[in-house]
C-alpha positions as CSV (number, residue, x, y, z in Angstrom):
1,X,-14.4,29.0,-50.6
2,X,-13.2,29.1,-54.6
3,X,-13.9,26.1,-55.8
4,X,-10.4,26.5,-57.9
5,X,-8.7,25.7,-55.6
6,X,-5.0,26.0,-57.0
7,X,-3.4,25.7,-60.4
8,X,-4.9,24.6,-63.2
9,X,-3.8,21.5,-65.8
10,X,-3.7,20.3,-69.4
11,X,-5.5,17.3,-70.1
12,X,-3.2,16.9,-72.8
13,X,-0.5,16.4,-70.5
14,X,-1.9,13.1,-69.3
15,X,-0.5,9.5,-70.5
16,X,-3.5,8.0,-69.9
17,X,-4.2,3.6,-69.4
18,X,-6.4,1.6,-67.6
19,X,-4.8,-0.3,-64.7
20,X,-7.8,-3.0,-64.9
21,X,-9.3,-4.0,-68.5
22,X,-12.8,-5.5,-68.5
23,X,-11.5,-8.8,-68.0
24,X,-9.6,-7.3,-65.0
25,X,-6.2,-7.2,-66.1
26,X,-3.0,-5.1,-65.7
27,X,-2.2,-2.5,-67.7
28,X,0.6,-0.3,-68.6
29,X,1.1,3.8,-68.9
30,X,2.9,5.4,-71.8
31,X,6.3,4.1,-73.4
32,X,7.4,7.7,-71.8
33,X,6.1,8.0,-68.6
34,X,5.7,11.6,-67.0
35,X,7.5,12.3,-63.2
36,X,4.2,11.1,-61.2
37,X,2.0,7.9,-61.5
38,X,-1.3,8.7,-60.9
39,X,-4.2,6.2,-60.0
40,X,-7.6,7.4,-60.6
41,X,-11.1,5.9,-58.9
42,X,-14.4,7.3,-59.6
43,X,-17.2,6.5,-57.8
44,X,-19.4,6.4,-60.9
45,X,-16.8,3.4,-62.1
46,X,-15.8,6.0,-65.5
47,X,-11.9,6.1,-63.7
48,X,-11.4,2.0,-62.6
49,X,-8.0,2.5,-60.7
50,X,-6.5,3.9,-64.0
51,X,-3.3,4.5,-64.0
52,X,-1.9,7.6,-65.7
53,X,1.3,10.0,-65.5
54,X,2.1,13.3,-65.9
55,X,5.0,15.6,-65.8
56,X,6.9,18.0,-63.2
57,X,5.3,21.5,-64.1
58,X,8.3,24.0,-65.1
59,X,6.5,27.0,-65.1
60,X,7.0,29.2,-61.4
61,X,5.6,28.0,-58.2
62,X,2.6,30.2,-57.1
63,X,3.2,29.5,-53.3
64,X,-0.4,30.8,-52.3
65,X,-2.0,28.3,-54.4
66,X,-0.2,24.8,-53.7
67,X,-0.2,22.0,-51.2
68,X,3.4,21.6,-49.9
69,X,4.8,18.5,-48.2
70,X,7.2,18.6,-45.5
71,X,9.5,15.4,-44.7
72,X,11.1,17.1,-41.8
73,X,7.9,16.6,-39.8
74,X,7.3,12.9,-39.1
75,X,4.7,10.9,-37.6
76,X,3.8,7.1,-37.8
77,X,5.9,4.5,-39.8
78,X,3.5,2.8,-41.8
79,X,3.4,-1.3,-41.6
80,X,1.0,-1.9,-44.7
81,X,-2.8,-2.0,-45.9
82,X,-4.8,-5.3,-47.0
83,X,-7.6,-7.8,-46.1
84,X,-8.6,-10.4,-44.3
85,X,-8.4,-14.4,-46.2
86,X,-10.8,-16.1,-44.4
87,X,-11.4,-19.7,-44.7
88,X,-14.4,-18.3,-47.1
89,X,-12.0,-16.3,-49.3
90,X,-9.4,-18.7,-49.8
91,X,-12.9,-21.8,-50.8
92,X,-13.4,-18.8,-53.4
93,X,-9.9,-18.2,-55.0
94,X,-9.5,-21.5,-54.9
95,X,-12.4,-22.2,-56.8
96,X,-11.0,-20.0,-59.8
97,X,-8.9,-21.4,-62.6
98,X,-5.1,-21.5,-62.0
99,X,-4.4,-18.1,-64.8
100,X,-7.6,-16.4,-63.1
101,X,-6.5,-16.7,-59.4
102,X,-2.9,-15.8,-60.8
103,X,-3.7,-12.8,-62.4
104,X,-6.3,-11.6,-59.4
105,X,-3.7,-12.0,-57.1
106,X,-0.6,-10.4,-59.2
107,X,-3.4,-7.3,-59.5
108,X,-3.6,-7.4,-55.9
109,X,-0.5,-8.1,-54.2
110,X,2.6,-7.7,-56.3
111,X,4.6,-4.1,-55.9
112,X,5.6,-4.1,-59.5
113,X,2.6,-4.6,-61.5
114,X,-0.2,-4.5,-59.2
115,X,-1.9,-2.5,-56.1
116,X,0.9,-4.0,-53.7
117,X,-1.3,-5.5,-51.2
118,X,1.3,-5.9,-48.0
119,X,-1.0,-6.7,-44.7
120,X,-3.0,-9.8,-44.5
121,X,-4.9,-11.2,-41.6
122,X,-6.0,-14.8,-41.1
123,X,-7.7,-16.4,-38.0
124,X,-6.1,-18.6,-35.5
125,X,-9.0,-21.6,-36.3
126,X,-11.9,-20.7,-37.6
127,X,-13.6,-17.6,-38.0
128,X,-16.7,-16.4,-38.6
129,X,-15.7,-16.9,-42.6
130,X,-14.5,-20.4,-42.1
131,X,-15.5,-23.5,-43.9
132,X,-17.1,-25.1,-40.1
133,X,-16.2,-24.3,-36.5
134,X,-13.0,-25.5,-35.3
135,X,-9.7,-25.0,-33.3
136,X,-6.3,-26.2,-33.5
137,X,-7.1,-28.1,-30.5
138,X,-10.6,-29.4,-30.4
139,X,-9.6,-33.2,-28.7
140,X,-8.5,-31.8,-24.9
141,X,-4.7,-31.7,-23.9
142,X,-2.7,-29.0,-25.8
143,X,-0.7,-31.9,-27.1
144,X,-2.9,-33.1,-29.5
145,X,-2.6,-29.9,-31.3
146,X,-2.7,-30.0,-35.0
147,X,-3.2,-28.0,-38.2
148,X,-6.8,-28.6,-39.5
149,X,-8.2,-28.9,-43.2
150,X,-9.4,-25.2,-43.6
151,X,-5.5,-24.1,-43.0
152,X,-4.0,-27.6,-44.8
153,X,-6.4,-27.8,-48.1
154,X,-7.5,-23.9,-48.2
155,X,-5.6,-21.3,-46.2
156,X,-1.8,-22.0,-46.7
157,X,-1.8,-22.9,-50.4
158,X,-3.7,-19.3,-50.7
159,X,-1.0,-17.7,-48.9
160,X,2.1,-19.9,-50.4
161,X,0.5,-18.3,-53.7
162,X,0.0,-15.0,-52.6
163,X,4.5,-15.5,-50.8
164,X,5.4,-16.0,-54.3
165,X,3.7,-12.8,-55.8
166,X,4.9,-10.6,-52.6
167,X,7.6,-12.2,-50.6
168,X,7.2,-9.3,-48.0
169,X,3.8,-9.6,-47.0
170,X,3.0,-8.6,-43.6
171,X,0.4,-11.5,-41.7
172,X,-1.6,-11.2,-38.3
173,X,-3.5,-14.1,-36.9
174,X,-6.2,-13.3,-34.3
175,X,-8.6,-16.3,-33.1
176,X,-12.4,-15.8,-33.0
177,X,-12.4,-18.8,-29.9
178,X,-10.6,-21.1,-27.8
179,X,-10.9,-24.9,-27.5
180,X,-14.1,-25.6,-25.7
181,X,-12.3,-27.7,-23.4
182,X,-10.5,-24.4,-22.0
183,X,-14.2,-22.4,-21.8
184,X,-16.0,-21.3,-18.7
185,X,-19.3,-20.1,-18.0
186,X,-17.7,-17.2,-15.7
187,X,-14.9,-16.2,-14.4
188,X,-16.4,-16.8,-10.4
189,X,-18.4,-20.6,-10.9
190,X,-15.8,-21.8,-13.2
191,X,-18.0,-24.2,-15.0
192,X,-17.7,-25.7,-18.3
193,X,-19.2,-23.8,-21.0
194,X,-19.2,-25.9,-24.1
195,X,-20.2,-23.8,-27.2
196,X,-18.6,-21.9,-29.8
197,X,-20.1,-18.6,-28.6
198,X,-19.0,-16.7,-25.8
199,X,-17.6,-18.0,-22.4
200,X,-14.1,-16.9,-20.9
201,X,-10.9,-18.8,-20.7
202,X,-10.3,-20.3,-17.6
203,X,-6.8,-18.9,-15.6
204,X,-5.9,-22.5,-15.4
205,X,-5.5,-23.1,-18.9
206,X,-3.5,-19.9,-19.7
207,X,-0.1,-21.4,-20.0
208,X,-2.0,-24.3,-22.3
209,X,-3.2,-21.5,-24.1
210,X,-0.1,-19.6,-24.7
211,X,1.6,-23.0,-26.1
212,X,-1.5,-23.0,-28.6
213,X,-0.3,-19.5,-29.8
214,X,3.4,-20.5,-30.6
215,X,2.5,-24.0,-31.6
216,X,0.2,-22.3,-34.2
217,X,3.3,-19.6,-35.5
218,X,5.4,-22.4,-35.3
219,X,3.4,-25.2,-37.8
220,X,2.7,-22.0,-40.1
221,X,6.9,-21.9,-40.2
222,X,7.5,-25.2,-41.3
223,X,5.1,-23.6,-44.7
224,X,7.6,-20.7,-45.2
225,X,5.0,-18.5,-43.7
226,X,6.2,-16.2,-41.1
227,X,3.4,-14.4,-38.6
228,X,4.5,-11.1,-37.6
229,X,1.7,-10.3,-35.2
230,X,-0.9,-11.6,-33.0
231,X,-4.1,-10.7,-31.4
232,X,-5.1,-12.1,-28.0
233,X,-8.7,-12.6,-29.2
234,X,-11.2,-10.8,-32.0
235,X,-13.7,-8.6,-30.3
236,X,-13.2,-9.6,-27.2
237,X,-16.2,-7.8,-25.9
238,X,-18.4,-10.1,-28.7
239,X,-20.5,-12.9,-27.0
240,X,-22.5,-13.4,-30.0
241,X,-20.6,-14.1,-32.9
242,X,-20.9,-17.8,-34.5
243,X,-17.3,-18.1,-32.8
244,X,-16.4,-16.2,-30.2
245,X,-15.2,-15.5,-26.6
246,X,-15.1,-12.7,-23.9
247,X,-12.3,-11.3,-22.5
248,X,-12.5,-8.0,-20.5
249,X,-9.2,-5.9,-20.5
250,X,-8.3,-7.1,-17.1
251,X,-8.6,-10.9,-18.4
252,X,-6.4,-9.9,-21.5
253,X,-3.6,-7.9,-19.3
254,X,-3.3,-11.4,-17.0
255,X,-3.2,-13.4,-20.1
256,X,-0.6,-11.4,-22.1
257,X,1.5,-11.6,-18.7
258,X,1.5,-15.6,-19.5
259,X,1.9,-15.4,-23.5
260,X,4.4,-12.8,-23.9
261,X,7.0,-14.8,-21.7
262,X,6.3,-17.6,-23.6
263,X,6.5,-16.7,-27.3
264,X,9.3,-14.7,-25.8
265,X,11.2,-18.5,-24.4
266,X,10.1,-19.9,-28.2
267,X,12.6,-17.1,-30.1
268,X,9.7,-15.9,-31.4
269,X,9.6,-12.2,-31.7
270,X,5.4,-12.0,-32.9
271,X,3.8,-8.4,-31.7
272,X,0.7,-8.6,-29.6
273,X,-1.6,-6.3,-30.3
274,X,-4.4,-6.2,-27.7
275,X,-7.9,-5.4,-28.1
276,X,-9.1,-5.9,-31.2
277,X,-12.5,-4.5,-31.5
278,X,-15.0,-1.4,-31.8
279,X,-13.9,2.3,-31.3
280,X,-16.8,2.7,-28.7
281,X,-16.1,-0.7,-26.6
282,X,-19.3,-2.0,-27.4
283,X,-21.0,0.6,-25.0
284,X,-19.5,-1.3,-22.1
285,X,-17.9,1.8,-19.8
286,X,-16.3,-0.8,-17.4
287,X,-14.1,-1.7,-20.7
288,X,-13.1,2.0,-21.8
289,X,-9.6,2.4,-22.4
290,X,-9.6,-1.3,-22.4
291,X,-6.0,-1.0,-24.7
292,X,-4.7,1.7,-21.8
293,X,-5.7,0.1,-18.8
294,X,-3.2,-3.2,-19.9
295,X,-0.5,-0.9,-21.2
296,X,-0.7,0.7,-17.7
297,X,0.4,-2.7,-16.4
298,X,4.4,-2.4,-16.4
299,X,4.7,-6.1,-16.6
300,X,2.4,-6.7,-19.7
301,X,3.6,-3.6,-21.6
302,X,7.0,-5.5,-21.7
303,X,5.4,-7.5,-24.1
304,X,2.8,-5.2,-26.0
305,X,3.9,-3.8,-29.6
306,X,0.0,-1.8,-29.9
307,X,-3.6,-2.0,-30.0
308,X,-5.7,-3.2,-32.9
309,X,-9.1,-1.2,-33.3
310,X,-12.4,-2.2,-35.7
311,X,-15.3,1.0,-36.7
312,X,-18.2,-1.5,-35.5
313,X,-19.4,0.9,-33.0
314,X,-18.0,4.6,-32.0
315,X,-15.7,7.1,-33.6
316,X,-12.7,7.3,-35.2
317,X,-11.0,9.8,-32.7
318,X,-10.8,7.4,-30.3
319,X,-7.4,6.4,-32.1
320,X,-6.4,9.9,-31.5
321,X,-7.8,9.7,-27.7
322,X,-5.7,6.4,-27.2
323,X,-2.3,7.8,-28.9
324,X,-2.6,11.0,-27.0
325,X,-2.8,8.6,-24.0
326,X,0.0,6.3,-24.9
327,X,1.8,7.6,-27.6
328,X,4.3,4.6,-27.2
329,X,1.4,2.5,-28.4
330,X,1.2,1.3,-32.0
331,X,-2.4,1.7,-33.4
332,X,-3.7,-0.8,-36.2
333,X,-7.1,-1.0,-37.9
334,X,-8.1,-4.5,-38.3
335,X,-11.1,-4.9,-39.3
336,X,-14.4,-3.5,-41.0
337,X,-16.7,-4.6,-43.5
338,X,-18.8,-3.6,-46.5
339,X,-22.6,-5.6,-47.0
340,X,-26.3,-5.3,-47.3
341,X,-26.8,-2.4,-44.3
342,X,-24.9,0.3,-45.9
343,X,-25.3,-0.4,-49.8
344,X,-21.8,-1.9,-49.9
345,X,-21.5,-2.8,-53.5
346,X,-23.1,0.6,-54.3
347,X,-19.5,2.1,-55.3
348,X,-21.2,6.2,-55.7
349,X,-22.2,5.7,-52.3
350,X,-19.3,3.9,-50.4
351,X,-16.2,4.8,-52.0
352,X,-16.3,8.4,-50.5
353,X,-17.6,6.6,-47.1
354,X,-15.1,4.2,-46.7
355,X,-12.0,6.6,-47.8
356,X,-12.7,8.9,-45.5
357,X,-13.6,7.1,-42.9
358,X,-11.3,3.9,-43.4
359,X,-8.6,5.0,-45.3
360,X,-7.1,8.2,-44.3
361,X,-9.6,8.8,-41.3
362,X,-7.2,6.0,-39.7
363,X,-4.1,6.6,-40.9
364,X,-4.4,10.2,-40.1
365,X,-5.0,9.3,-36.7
366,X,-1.9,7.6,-36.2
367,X,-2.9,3.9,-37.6
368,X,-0.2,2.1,-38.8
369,X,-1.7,-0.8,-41.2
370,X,-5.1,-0.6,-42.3
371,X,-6.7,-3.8,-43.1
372,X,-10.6,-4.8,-44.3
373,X,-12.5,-7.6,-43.8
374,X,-13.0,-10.5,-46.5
375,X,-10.7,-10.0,-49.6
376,X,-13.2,-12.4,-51.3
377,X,-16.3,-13.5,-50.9
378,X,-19.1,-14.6,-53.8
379,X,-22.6,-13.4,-55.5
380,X,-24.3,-15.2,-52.4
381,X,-22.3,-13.4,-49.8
382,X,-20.5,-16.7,-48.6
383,X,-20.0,-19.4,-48.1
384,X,-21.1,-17.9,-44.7
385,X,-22.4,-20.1,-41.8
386,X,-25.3,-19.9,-39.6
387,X,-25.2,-17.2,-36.6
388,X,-22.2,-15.4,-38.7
389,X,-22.7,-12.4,-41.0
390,X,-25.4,-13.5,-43.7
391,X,-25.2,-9.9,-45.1
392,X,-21.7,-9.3,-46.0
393,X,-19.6,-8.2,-49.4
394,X,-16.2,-8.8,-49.9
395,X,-13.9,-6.5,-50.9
396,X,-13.9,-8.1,-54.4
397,X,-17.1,-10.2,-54.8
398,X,-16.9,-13.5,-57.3
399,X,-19.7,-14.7,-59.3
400,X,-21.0,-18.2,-57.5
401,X,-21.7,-19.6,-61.0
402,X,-18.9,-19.1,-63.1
403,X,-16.1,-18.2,-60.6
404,X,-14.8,-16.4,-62.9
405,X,-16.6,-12.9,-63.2
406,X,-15.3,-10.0,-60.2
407,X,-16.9,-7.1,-59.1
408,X,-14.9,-4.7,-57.0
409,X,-15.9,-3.2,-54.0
410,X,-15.3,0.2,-52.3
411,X,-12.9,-1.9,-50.0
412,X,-10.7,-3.1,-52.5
413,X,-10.0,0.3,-53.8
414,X,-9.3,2.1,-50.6
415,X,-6.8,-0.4,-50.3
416,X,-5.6,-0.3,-53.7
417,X,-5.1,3.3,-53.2
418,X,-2.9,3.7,-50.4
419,X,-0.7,0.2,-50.9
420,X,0.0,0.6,-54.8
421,X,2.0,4.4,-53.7
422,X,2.7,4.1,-50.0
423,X,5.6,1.0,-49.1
424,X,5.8,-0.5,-46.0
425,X,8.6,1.8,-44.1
426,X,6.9,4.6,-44.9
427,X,7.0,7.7,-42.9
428,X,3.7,9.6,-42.8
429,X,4.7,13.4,-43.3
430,X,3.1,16.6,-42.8
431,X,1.5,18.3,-45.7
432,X,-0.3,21.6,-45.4
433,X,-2.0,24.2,-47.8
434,X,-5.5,25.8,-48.8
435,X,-8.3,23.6,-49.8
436,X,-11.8,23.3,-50.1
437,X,-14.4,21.5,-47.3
438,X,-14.4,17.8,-48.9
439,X,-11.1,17.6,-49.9
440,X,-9.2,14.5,-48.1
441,X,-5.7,13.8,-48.2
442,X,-2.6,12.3,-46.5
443,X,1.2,12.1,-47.6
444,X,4.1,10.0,-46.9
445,X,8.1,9.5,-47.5
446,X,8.9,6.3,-48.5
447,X,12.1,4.1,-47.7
448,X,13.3,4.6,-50.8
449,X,12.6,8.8,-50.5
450,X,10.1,8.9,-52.8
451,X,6.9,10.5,-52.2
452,X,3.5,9.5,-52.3
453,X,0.5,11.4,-51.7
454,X,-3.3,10.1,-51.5
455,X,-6.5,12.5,-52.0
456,X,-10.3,12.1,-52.1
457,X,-12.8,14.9,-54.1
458,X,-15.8,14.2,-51.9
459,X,-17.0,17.2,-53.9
460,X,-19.5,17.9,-57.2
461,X,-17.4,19.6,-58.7
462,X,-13.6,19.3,-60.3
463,X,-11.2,20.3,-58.1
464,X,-7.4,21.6,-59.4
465,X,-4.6,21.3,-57.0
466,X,-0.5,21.9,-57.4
467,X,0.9,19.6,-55.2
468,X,5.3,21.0,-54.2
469,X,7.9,18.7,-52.0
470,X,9.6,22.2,-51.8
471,X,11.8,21.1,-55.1
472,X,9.3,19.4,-57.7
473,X,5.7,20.6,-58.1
474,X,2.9,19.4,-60.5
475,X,-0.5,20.3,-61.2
476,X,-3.6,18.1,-61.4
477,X,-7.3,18.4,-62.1
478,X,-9.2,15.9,-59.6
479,X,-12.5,14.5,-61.2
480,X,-15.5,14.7,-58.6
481,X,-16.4,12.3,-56.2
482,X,-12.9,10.9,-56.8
483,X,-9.8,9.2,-55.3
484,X,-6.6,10.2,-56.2
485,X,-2.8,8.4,-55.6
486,X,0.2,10.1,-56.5
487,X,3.9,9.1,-56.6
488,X,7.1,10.8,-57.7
489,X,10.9,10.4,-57.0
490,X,12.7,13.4,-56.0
């Protein structure tokens, strides 16, 4: 195929600015900014989310040539894109000088001069990424639940911090475990299994357990912070993470039967999202479909807003799979993560990895948040506990010695790059047109009717495109191995 694509611009058009200086800060375009805002990534680092503008081209529309968005087809309305803060992320921030963790977080979350972060996820006790292991509930007797130090001293200032900069912040808590006083050994024995790791929650404790969930929403209230959505249980088909429990999709169904009724008798109108975990169900075939098999159950769909998936295991069209299945099923991406396995803070490497596979592979297959793993973690990939990932990046790493010093991870750019142009309320639309093998891309209205478009070069070689919303058109030159954000009123 001709690698020129479509039409052709001027750099001289351009207004240019970088959105990060060295130091990391925000920057601003031109006195006169153009019709689009353009953010630009490089993989070779040249391009640091630089933010740039250019103008509405007024010369005719070469139809042949052009990608052309179309509003009147809809799909999925889009809920947000962000990270986890773990118990580990918020020990970092909070480590950082007042002005440092200020401006990081402005950079991150606010929608006027920064990305516009708008999902976060937090754990329901500890996580794998937490401080120790812990629930809500550790002394037996659901009435001796209470808010522990990781979410008192750590968690909730973070996210009081982060309310201020972005009042609008989407949050989903999903717990790693249970109180050990709930845990079984099996399902058929019924005998105690007191450990952090693995076991099932025994059907006698599933009302107890359901009160844990809306005592937890409800403590997090009295802080002026508000969580929209739950998960039943992280990777429920994970026995071997440093916290964790097992929960097959028929467990799950008969629990959400018990917590839906009883968020539902709180006033609480908190999503569930079941399942939580790996595209290929850990291998287990009993557990395929897990998500379909509980939506099949007309009693717990009453109470089911989606599924939540991870990219652990599997492939990516088993979102489509599961939509095409239920398409009254919202689909999420929760969780994946960046470390020393796949060159994770090797950005030539992962940036084109993780946009296409993360990014827009998910939201073009009908996801409706995407969110990574740790937003933070430091130079010695922590803190980190024993039995939990040892090998992990953050999406932004911190330097241990100085907490002061950032380096920015493919992660934190993906994110960057679909949050800072597409708003929460967005519609994602159909866009069509002629373009090369490694050319990425998805487009969206937003609420206010503006329209944002997102692209990846995962090419050698320059690639020019016109993008048209059947009114407006532009032209742009996309550097190679490059991500590209657009957004224009119309």
């Amino acid at each position: 195929m001709n690698n020129k694509l479509l039409l052709l611009f001027s750099v001289n058009s351009l207004v240019l600015s970088s959105c990060f200086s060295k130091e990391g800060g925000s920057g601003k375009i031109g006195d006169k900014p153009g019709d689009v805002t353009v953010y630009v990534t490089t993989a070779n680092r040249s391009h640091d989310f630089e933010k740039t503008s250019i103008n509405f081209n007024t010369s005719p529309l070469i139809e042949a040539t052009v990608l052309t968005l179309d509003p009147s087809t809809r799909y999925q309305e889009m809920d947000g894109f962000g990270a986890a803060i773990t118990g580990s992320s918020c020990y970092n921030l909070l480590k950082m000088s007042e002005s440092d963790r200020t401006k990081f977080l402005t950079e991150t979350f606010s929608h006027e001069t920064g990305m516009g972060y708008s999902y976060i996820r937090i754990s329901i006790g500890c996580s794998d990424f937490s401080l120790s292991e812990y629930t809500c509930c550790d002394t037996e007797g659901i009435e001796n639940f209470a808010l522990q130090e990781e979410e008192l001293k750590y968690v909730i200032p973070v996210l009081k911090e982060i309310l201020k900069i972005n009042p609008t912040v989407k949050i989903l808590g999903s717990p790693w475990t249970i109180p050990l006083w709930m845990k079984v050994n099996n399902l058929t024995d019924l005998q105690p299994h007191n450990s952090w790791t693995s076991g099932h929650l025994n059907p006698a404790y599933y009302n107890d357990y359901a009160s844990y969930f809306v005592k937890w929403i409800q403590a997090f209230a009295e802080y002026g912070i508000e969580v929209g959505a739950i998960t039943p249980q992280n990777e429920p088909l994970n026995r071997g993470n440093s916290a964790s429990l097992f929960m097959g999709w028929d467990e799950q169904r008969d629990f959400v039967k018990v917590l839906g009724p009883k968020l539902r008798e709180a006033g609480l109108e908190t999503k569930i999202y079941v399942f939580d975990h790996n595209y290929n169900y850990d291998n287990m075939k009993e557990q395929f479909n897990y998500p379909v098999r509980i939506y099949e159950d007309a009693e717990a769909r009453k109470y089911i807003a989606g599924a939540a998936y991870h990219n652990y295991g599997g492939n990516r069209r088993e979102l489509l799979n599961i939509h095409d299945q239920s398409p009254g099923m919202e689909l999420i991406f929760t969780e994946t993560s960046i470390g020393t396995w796949n060159n994770g803070q090797d950005l030539s490497e992962r940036l084109m990895d993780d946009m296409d596979e993360v990014a827009l592979g998910t939201v073009n297959n009908w996801c409706k948040a995407v969110i990574v793993w740790n937003l933070m973690l430091d130079t010695n990939r922590g803190p980190n506990r024993e039995h939990g990932c040892q090998t992990c990046y953050g999406a932004v790493d911190i330097d241990a010695g100085n907490y002061k010093t950032i380096v920015r991870n493919s992660h934190y750019y993906i994110i960057g790059h679909l949050s800072a142009v597409v708003k929460p309320g967005a519609y994602r639309i159909k866009s069509s047109g002629n373009v090369a093998e490694g050319i990425g891309y998805s487009s969206f209205e937003n609420p206010d009717g503006s329209y944002a478009f997102v692209l990846q070069n995962n090419t050698d070689e320059n690639k020019s495109i016109t993008l048209s919303d059947g009114k407006n058109h532009f032209d742009y030159q996309v550097i190679s191995k490059s991500v590209v954000s657009f957004h224009w009123q119309k």
